[in-house]
C-alpha positions, 0 to 999 in steps of 0.5 A: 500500500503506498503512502502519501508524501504527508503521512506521519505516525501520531507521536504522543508528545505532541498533545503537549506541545506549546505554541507560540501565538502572537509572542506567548508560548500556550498549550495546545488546547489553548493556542487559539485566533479570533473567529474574526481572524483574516486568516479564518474569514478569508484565508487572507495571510502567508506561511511556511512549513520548515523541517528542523534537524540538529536544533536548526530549521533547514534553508530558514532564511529561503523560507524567510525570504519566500515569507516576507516576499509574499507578505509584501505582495499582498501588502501585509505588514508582518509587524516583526523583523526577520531577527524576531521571527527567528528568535520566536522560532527557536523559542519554540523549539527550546520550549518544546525541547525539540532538536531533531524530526520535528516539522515547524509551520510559521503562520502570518495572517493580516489579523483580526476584522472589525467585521468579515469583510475582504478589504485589508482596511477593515483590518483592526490591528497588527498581523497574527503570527503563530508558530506550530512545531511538532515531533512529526516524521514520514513514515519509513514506507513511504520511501520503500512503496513510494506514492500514486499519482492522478493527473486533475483537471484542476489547472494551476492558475497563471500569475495574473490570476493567482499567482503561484508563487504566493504561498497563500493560507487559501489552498482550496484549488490544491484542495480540490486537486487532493480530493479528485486524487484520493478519491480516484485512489491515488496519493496525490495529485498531478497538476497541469498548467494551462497549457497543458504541460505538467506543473507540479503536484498539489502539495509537493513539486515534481520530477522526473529522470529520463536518460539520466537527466533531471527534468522538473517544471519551467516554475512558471505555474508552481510555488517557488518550492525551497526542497526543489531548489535544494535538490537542483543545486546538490544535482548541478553541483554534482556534475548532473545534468538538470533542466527546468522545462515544459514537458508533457504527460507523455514524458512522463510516461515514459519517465524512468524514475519520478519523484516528488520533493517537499519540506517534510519528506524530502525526496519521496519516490513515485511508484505508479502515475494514473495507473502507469508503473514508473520505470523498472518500479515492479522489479523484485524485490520492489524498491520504489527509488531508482538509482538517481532518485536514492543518490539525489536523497543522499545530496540533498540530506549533505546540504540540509546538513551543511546549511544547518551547520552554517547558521 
């Protein structure tokens, strides 16, 4: 049975962690927003999701970077500097007494309406910022059975419609992405831009390997992902040859080894797209990573390392 790329199993000390809601540490049951929150009205706010290893988040200042590009496109004031988010950051973690398999999601929306209304101006005050880490690993399966994709109608929007580099609280095509998938028995789903190339996934991004080169998306019509962008850079820096490309679903099809790349899992390997086995997959005994899919995860895992010994 194969996985999904988010699939964890429940770790116990999570039903007493503090989170860090607009700068006060509190238990679980009490980290709370108004029910007149942008976020909950509107979905109106940014995020990010970050993996920590070592005590330190991987890649934190990309990830600060995309947040507060996408705070100032939408022209929400975050209220705090990157200094402070970083500090809330470890705060968290120190309280919490996390080091290592833990998942960290930094959350910032406009803040809370004098009534639940669209217009940023009806906003009452400073942004609401909240800070979520939790003991959270994939599943050892996922890596070994890999995961199904199904290819969904729901298209990827252009930029000027929404763009798709803006990692907005509202997900709700890629919602609507995830349900058609799951329900036609899949794990996630493929998406297509509207062109009809292939453009990522509705939760992580997307790769394949013909030939022994690394294709993924052209990144016109996908979040500007901080894991894709590791693994491009461990590739390229290992003498690979990797492109950013539009292809089709007949590239895909014909792929030799695909796989999907996110903050939580990594490299999480595809095993079978709208039915179709990817490369040698049902080979015994059956191992869902082919030879590059495994040696990208090794370069990937040194870089994480490498940059979280930097900070």
């Amino acid at each position: 049975m194969a996985h999904g790329t988010h699939d964890f199993e429940e770790d116990p000390r999570n039903e007493q962690i503090l989170v860090w809601v607009n700068g006060e540490l509190v238990p679980r049951d009490r980290a709370v927003v108004s029910v007149f929150d942008a976020g909950f009205v509107l979905g109106d706010g940014v995020w990010e999701g970050l993996r920590v290893q070592g005590g330190h988040p991987a890649f934190l200042e990309q990830h600060l970077d995309r947040l507060f590009a996408g705070a100032k496109a939408i022209v929400l004031d975050i209220g705090r500097k990157r200094s402070e988010l970083v500090e809330a950051i470890y705060a968290t973690l120190r309280a919490n007494e996390m080091t290592d398999g833990v998942h960290v999601r930094l959350m910032v929306t406009r803040g809370v309406k004098r009534t639940p209304y669209q217009d940023p101006r009806v906003t009452l005050g400073p942004a609401t910022v909240v800070i979520i880490a939790e003991h959270k690993q994939p599943l050892p399966a996922t890596l070994t059975d890999g995961i199904t994709l199904f290819t969904t109608h729901v298209r990827r929007a252009s930029p000027d419609t929404l763009d798709p580099k803006l990692n907005a609280h509202s997900k709700l095509s890629d919602i609507m992405a995830c349900i058609q998938a799951y329900t036609a028995g899949a794990d996630e789903a493929l998406m297509l831009d509207p062109h009809g190339f292939v453009a990522t996934c509705n939760s992580t991004h997307f790769f394949i390997v013909r030939k022994g080169e690394l294709w993924t998306s052209g990144g016109g019509y996908c979040l500007a992902g901080i894991t894709r962008d590791a693994v491009l850079r461990a590739a390229r820096r290992a003498g690979m040859t990797a492109y950013e490309k539009d292809f089709s679903l007949f590239d895909v099809y014909g792929a030799d080894e695909a796989f999907c790349t996110g903050t939580f899992a990594g490299l999480t390997p595809v095993a079978r797209i709208d039915g179709r086995p990817v490369g040698e997959y049902e080979r015994e005994p059956a191992d869902a990573s082919g030879p590059m899919t495994k040696r990208l995860r090794a370069l990937y895992k040194a870089l994480e390392a490498e940059e979280a010994r930097g900070r």
